[in-house]
N, CA and C of each residue as an Amber inpcrd file, in Angstrom:
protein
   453
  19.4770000  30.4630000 -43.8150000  19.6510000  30.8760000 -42.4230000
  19.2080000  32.3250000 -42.2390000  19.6720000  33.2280000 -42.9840000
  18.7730000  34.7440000 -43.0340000  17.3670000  34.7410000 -42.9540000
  16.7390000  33.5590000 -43.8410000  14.9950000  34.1380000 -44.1020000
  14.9030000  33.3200000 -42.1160000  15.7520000  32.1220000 -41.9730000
  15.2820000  31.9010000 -40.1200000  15.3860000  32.5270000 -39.3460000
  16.8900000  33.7210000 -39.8310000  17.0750000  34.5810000 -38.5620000
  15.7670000  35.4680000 -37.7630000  14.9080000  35.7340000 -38.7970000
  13.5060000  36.5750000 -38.6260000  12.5670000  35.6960000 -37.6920000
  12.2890000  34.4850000 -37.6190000  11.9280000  33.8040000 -36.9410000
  11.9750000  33.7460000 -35.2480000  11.0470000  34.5240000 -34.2640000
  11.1610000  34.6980000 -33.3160000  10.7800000  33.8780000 -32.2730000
  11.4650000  33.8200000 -31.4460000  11.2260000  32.6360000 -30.1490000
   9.5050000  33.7770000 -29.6390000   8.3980000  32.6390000 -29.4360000
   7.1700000  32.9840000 -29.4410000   7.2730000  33.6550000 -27.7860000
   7.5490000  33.0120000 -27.0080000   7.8350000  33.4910000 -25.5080000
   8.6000000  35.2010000 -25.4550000   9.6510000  35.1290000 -25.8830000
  10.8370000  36.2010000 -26.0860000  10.9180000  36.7320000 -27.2960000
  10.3220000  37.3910000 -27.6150000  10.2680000  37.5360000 -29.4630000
  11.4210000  38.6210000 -29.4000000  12.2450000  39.0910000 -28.5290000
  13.6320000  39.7320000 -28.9270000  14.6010000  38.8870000 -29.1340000
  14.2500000  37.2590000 -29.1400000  15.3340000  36.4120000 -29.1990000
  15.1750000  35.6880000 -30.9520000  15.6580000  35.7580000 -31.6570000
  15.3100000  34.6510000 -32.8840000  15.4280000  33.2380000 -32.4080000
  15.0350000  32.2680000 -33.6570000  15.3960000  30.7040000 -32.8970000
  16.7110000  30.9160000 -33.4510000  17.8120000  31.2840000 -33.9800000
  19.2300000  31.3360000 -34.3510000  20.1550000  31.5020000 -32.8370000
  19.3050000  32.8070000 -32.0270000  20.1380000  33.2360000 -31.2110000
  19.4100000  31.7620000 -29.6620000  18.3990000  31.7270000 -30.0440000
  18.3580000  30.3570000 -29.0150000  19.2550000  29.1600000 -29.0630000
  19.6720000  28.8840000 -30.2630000  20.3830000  27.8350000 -30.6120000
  19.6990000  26.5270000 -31.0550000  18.4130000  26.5220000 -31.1290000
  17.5080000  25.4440000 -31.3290000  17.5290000  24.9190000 -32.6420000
  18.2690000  25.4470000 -33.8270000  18.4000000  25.1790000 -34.8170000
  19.3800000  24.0350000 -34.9600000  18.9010000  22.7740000 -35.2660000
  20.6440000  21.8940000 -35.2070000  20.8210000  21.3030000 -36.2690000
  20.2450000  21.7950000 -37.5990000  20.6360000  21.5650000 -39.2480000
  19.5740000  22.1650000 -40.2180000  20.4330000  22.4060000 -41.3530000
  19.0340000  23.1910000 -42.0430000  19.7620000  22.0040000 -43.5470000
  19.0780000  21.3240000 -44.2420000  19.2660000  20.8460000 -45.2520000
  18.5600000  21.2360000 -46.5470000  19.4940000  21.4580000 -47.8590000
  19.0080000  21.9350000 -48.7090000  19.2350000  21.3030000 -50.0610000
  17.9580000  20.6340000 -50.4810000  18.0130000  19.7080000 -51.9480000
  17.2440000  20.3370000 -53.2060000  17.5120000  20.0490000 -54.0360000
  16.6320000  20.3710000 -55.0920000  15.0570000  20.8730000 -55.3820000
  15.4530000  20.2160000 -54.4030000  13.3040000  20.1790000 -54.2000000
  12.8240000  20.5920000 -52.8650000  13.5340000  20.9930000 -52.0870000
  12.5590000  21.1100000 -50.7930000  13.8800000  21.5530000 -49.9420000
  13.3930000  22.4710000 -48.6150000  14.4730000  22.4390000 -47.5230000
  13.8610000  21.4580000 -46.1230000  15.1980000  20.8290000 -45.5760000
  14.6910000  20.3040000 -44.2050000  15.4860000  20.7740000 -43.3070000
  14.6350000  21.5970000 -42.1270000  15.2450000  21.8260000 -41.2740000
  14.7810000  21.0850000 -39.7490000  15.8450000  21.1010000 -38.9270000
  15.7680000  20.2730000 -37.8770000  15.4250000  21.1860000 -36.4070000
  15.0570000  21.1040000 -35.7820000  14.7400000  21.8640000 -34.5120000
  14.6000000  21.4100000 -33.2860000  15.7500000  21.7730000 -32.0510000
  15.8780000  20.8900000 -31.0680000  15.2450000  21.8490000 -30.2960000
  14.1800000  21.5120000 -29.5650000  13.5120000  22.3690000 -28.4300000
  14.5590000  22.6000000 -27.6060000  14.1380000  23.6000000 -26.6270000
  14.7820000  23.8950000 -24.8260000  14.4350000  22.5480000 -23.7080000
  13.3300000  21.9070000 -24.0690000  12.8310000  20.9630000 -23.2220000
  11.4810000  20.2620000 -24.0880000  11.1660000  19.0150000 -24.2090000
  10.6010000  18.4110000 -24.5740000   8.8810000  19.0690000 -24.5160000
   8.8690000  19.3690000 -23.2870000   7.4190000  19.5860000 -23.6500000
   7.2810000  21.2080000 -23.9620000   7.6940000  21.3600000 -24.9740000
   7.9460000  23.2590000 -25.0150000   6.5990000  23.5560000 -25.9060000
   5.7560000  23.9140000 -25.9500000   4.5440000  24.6250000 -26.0760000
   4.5210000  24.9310000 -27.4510000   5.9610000  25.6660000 -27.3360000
   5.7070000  26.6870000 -28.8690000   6.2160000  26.1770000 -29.5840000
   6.4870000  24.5930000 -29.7220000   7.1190000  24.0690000 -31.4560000
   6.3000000  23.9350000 -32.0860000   5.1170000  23.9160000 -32.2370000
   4.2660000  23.9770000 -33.3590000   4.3950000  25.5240000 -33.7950000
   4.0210000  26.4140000 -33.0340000   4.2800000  28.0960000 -33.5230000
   5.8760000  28.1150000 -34.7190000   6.2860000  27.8430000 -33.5860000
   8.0570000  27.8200000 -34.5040000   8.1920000  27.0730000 -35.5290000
   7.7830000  25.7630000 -35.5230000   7.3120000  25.0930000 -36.8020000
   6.7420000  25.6380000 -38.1240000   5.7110000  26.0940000 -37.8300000
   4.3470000  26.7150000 -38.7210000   5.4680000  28.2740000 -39.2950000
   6.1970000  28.9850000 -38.2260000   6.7540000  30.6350000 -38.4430000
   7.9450000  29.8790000 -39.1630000   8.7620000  28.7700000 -39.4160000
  10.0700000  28.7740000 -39.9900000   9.0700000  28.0440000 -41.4420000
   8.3160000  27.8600000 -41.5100000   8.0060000  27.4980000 -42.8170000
   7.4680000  28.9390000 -43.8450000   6.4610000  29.8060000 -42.8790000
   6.0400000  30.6880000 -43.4690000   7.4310000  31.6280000 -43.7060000
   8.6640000  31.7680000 -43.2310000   9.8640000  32.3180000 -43.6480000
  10.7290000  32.1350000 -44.7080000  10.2450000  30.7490000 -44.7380000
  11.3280000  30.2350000 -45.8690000  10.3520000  30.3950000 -47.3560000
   8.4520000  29.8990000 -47.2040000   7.7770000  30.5880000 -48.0980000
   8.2120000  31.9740000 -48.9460000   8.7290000  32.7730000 -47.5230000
   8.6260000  34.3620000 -48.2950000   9.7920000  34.7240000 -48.8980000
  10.5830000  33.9420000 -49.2000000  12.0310000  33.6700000 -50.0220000
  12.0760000  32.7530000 -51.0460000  10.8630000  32.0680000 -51.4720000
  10.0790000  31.1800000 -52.6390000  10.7590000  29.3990000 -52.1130000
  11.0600000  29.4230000 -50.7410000  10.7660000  27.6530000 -50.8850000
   9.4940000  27.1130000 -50.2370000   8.9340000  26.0220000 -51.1800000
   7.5760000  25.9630000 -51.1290000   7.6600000  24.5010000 -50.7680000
   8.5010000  24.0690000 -50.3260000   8.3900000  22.6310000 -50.0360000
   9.4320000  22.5440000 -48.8570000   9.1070000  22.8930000 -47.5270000
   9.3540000  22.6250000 -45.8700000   9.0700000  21.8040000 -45.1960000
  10.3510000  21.1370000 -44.9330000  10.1740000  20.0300000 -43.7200000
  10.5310000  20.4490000 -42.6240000   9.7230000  20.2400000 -41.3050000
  10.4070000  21.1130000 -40.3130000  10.2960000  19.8930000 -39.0090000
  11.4660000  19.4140000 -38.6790000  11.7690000  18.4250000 -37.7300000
  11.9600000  18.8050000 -36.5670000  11.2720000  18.2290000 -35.2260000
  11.6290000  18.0610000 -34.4340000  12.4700000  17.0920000 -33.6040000
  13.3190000  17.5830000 -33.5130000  14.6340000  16.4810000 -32.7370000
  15.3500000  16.4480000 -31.6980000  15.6980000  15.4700000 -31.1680000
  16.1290000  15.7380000 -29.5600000  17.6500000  15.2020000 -29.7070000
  18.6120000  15.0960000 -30.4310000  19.7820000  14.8240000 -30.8230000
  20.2600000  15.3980000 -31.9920000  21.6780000  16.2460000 -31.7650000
  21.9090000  16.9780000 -30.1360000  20.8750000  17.6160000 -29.1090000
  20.9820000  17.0200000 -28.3340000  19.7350000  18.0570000 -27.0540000
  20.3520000  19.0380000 -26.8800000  19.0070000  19.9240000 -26.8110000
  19.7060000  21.4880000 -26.7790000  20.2220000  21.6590000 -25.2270000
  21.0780000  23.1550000 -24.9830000  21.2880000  23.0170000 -23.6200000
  21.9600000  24.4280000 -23.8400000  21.8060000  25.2890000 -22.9070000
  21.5950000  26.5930000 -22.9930000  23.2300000  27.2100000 -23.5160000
  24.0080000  26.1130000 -23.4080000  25.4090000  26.5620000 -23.8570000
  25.4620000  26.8120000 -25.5580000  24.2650000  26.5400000 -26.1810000
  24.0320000  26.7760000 -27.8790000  23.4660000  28.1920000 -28.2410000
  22.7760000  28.5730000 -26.9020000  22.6610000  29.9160000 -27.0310000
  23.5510000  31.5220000 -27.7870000  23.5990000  32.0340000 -28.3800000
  24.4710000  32.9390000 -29.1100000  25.1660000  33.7970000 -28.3150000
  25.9100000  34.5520000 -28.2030000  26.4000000  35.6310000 -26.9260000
  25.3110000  36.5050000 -27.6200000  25.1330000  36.9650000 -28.9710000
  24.2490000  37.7900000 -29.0100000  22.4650000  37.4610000 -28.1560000
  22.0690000  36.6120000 -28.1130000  21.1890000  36.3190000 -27.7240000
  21.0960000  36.5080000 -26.3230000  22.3270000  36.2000000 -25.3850000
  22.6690000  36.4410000 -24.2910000  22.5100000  37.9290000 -23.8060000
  22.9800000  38.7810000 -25.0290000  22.9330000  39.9510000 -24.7470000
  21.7040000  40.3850000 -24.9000000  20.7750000  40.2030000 -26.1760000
  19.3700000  40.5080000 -25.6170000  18.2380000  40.8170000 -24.4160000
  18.5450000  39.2190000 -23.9790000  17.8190000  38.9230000 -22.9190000
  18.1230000  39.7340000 -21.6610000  19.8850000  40.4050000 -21.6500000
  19.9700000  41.0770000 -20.5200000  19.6220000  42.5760000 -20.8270000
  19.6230000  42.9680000 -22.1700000  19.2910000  44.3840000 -22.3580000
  17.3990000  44.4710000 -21.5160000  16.6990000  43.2560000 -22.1220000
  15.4120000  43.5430000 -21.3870000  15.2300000  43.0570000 -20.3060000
  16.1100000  43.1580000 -19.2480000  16.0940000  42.5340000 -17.5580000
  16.0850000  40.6770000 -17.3990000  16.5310000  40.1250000 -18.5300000
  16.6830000  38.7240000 -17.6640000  18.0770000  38.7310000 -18.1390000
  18.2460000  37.6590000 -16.9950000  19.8250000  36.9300000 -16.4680000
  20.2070000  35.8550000 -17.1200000  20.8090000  36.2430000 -18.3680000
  21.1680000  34.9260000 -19.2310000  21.5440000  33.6220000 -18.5150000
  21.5130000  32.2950000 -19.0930000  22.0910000  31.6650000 -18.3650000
  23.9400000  31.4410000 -18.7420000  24.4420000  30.9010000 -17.5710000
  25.9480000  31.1150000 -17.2430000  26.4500000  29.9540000 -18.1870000
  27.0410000  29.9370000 -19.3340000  28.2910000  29.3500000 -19.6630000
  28.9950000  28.0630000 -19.3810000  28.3260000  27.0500000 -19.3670000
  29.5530000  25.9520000 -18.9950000  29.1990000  25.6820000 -17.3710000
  27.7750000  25.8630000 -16.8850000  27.1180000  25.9950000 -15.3210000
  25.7290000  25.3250000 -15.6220000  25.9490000  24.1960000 -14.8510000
  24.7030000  23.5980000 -14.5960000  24.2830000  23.5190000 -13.2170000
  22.7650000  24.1060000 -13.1060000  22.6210000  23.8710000 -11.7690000
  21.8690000  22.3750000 -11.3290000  22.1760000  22.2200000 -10.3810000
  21.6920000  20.9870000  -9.9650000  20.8950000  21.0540000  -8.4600000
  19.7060000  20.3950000  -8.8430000  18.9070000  20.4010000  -7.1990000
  18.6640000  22.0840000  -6.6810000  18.4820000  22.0640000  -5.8250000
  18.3490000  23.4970000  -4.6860000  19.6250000  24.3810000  -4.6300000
  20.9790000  24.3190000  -5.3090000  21.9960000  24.9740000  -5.3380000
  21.8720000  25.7380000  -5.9960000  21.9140000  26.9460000  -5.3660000
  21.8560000  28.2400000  -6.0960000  23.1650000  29.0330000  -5.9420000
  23.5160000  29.6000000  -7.4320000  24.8680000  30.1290000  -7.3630000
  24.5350000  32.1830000  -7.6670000  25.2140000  32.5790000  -7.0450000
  25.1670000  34.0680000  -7.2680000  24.5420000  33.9310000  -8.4470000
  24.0050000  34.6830000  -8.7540000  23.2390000  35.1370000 -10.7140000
  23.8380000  37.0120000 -10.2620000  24.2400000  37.0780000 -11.3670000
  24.4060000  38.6900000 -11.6380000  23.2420000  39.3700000 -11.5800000
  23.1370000  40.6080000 -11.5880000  21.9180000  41.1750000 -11.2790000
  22.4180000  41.6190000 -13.2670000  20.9300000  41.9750000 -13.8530000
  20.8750000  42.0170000 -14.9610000  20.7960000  43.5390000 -15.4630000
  20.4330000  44.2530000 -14.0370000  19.9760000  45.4990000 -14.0530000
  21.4960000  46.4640000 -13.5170000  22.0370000  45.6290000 -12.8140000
  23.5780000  46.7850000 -12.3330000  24.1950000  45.8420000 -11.9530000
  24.3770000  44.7050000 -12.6590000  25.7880000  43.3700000 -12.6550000
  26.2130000  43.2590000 -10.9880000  25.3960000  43.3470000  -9.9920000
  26.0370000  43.4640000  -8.8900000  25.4620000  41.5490000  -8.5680000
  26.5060000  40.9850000  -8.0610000  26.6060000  39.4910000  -7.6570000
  25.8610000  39.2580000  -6.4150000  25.1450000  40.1170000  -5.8630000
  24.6460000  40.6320000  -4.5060000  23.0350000  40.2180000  -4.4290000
  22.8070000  39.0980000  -5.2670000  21.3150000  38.3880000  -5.6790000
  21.3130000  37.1400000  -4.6120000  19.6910000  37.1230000  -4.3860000
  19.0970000  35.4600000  -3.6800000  18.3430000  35.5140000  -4.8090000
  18.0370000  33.6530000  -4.7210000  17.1630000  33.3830000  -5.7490000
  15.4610000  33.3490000  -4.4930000  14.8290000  33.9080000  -5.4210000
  13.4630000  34.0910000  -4.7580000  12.5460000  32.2480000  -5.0150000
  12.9830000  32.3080000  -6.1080000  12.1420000  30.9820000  -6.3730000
  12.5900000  30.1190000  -7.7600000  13.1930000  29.2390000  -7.5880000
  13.5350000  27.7060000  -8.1250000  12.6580000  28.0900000  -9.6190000
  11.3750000  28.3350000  -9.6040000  10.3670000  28.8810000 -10.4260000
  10.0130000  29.4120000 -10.7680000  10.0140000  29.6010000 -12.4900000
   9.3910000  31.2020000 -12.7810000   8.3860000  30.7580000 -13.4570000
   7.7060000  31.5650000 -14.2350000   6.6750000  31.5080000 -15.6140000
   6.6060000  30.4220000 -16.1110000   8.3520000  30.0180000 -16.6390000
   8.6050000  28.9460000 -17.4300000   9.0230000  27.6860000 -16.8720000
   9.0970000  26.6110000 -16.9370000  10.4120000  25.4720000 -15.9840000
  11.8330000  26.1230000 -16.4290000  12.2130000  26.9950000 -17.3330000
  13.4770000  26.7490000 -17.8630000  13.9980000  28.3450000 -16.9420000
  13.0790000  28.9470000 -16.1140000  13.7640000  30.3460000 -16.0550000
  13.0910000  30.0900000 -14.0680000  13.9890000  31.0100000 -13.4270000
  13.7090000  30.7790000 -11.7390000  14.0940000  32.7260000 -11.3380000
  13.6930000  33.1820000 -10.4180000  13.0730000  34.1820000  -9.8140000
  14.1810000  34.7700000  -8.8810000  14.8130000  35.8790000  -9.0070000
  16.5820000  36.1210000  -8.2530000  15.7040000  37.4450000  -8.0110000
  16.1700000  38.1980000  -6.8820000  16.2870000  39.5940000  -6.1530000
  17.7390000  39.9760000  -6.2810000  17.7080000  41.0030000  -6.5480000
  19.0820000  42.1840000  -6.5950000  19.0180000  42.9560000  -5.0620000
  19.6060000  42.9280000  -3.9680000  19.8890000  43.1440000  -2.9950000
  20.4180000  44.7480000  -3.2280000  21.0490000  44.9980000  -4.0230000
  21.6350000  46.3730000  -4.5820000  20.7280000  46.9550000  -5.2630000
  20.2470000  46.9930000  -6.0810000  19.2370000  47.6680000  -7.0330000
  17.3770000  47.3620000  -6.2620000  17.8490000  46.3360000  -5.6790000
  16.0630000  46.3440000  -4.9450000  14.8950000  46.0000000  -6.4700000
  15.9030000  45.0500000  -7.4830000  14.8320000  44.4930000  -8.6340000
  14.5300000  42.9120000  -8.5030000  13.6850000  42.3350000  -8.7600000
  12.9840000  41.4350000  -9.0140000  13.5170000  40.9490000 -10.5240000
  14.3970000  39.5170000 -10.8210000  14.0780000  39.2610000 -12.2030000
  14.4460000  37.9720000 -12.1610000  13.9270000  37.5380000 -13.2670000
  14.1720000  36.1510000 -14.2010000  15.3900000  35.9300000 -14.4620000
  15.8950000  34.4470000 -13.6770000  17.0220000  34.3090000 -14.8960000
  16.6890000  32.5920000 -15.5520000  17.5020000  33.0410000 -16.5530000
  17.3090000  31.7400000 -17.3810000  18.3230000  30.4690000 -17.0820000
  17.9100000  29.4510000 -16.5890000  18.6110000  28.3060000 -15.9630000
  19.8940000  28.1030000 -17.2900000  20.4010000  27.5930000 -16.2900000
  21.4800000  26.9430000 -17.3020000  21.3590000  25.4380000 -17.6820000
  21.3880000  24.8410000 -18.8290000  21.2600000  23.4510000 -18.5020000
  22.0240000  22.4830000 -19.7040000
C-alpha cells in the first residue's frame, strides 16, 4: 500500500488513488501481487494510466509480477474518498464532495465555497470538465469553482 500511495490520480495528481478510494483489494501471493481497482465511473479515461503507474510502483519495490484489475464491485462512490483527500482537493479550490449526499436530477444543494466556506454558492453548471465534477459561484468571494459530485 506505501509503494500505491505514490500513485497519482492522472486528472488531480495532488490526489493519490489511496486518497480517491479506488483501490478495493490489493492481494499478495508468493509469486505475484493482484490488485483490484474500482474506477469513479465506468468510462474513466485514465485506467489504463493508473493501471500501467500502479504496476511501475510496485516494480520499484522489486514485485515483478502485477495484476492490475479492473472492477466494478464494490462500485466506487465518492463516500470511499479519504478525509485526507477531501482536504486536498479543497486546499487547491475544489469542493469536495459531501458525505453521505447524493445528488439527484437538477437539485442543487448549497456547496460550500472552497475558497471562504461561505454556503452563499449557485451552481453555474450541472457540468464541468469532467461528468463527475459541476461548476458553483461563491456569491461572497466572487470565485468560480468545481465541485466534485457526490455519488
Amino acid at each position: 500500500m506505501q509503494a500505491i500511495e505514490c500513485v497519482t490520480d492522472p486528472e488531480i495528481p495532488v490526489l493519490s488513488v489511496i486518497d480517491m478510494g479506488i483501490i478495493a483489494d490489493v492481494r499478495i501471493t508468493d509469486h505475484n501481487v493482484t490488485v483490484d481497482v474500482t474506477p469513479t465511473f465506468v468510462g474513466c479515461p485514465a485506467v489504463d494510466t493508473i493501471r500501467d503507474n500502479i504496476r511501475l510502483a510496485l516494480a520499484t519495490i522489486g514485485e515483478h509480477v502485477v495484476d492490475v484489475n479492473v472492477v466494478y464491485n464494490p462500485p466506487w462512490t465518492s463516500d470511499r474518498m479519504t478525509e485526507q483527500g477531501r482536504q486536498r482537493l479543497k486546499e487547491i479550490g475544489f469542493s469536495p464532495p459531501i458525505k453521505g449526499f447524493v445528488q439527484l436530477g437538477m437539485a442543487a444543494q448549497q456547496i460550500p465555497c472552497p475558497h471562504c466556506n461561505s454556503a452563499n454558492t449557485d451552481m453555474e453548471s450541472m457540468f464541468g470538465p469532467t461528468l463527475c465534477r459541476a461548476i458553483y459561484y461563491c456569491k461572497e468571494c466572487r470565485q468560480s469553482f468545481e465541485h466534485f459530485k457526490s455519488v
